[in-house]
C-alpha angles and dihedrals in degrees: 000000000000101000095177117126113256114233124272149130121256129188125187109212111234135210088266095050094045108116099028115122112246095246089059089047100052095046087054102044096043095027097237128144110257094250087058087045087052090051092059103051089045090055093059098244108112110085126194119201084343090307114116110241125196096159105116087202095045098134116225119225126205107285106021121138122233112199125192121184098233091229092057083045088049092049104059093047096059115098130217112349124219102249120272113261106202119226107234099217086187140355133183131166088287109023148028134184128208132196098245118213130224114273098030112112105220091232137018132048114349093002129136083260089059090049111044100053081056090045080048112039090220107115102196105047112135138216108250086200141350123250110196118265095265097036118106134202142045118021123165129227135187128214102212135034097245088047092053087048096056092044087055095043089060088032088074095051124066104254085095115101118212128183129181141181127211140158121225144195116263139013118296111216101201121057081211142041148113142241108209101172137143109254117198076340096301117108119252125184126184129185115211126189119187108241096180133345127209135168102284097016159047127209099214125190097210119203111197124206097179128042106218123157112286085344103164093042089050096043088045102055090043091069081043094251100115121187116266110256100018109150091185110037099016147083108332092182130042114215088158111064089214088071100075095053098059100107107207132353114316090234134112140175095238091179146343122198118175133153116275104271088206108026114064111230094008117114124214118222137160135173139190130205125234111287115235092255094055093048085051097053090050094054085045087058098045096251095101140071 
């Protein structure tokens, strides 16, 4: 097992610094304006005696530790970024599908929507369906608005393949098993197979047959197996000093297949390799090469 520290920067708060929010402390130590030092904390990535915190007024006594993950430190330091160009997985006359990265909202200003009607040059292509802020992989767009129409409509039905692949916390006894469990009263189901087992963690391929809001975060907490790098449904408190370090959530849409939905007899499927994180946090956990 790799039993080197993960990077990151500790502080230890002094007499002096007791008493200081934690917002006020953060832009101080890492020289940061107080709205980046809020990002940070909103983005779950300031943790306090190895407890996230994301509470700006949260007070610091003498002797607390601060711990940044030196990639979140890095990022708000780096100045104008060259603009995202999005991978097309697939494209035909109607649809194509792109291998989303971590950080890009699927609609709305500055999302892959947004950009890839500019990277386009088509100004009305759709979403076919939404992946969480901090998901990456396969995410469907129509052209038009009738074919966007007819995707959703199928969409909604379960002739839509959707596979997923996420690391989580702790080791999973069975290869095999379901999660079959109301989620806000609607009924959510969820397939897992063990891909590889460690220590501290499992690598899942995760076949959905439902699409309820943050349905394999939240499935998978409930069986207390929460997905690696979940700021909302995860880990609160890091025992284990490699979890600081996971950037992101540790889930990604390996593939979606579906019928056409306008060409009769044709099948739609895309797939998306593993992103360069992800491979990381396998090899963290002893499943990778």
């Amino acid at each position: 097992m790799n039993e080197k520290r993960p990077a990151v920067t500790t502080y230890v708060v002094s007499k002096l610094d007791a008493g200081k929010r934690l917002q006020d402390f953060l832009s101080q130590k890492l020289s940061i304006s107080k709205r980046v030092a809020k990002n940070l904390m909103d983005d779950r990535r300031i943790w306090v005696n190895r407890r996230c915190i994301w509470m700006a007024h949260h007070e610091l006594h003498q002797g607390d530790t601060v711990e940044v993950p030196n990639q979140s430190v890095a990022a708000t330091t780096q100045t104008k970024k060259e603009p995202v160009k999005l991978r097309v997985l697939i494209e035909d006359d109607f649809y194509l599908a792109i291998d989303k990265p971590a950080g890009l909202l699927s609609v709305g200003d500055g999302s892959a929507e947004e950009l890839l009607r500019t990277q386009t040059g088509n100004s009305v292509l759709q979403a076919v369906h939404r992946l969480d802020r901090d998901t990456t992989g396969c995410m469907l767009f129509a052209k038009t608005r009738v074919a966007c129409e007819e995707a959703i409509a199928i969409w909604k039905t379960r002739r839509v393949t959707k596979l997923y692949q996420a690391i989580v916390w702790g080791s999973m006894d069975k290869g095999q098993s379901t999660i079959d469990q109301e989620l806000d009263g609607d009924r959510a189901v969820s397939h897992l197979t063990r891909q590889a087992i460690s220590k501290d963690a499992t690598f899942l391929k995760i076949r959905i047959e439902t699409g309820r809001t943050h349905q394999i975060r939240r499935h998978l907490a409930s069986i207390r197996h929460p997905v690696l790098g979940d700021r909302d449904h995860g880990v609160k408190y890091a025992r284990d000093p490699r979890l600081l370090t996971i950037p992101r959530q540790m889930l990604h849409a390996c593939e979606i297949e579906m019928p056409h939905p306008m060409m009769l007899g044709k099948t739609l499927k895309a797939h998306s390799p593993l992103p360069a994180d992800f491979r990381r946090c396998l090899k963290l956990f002893d499943m990778g090469k």
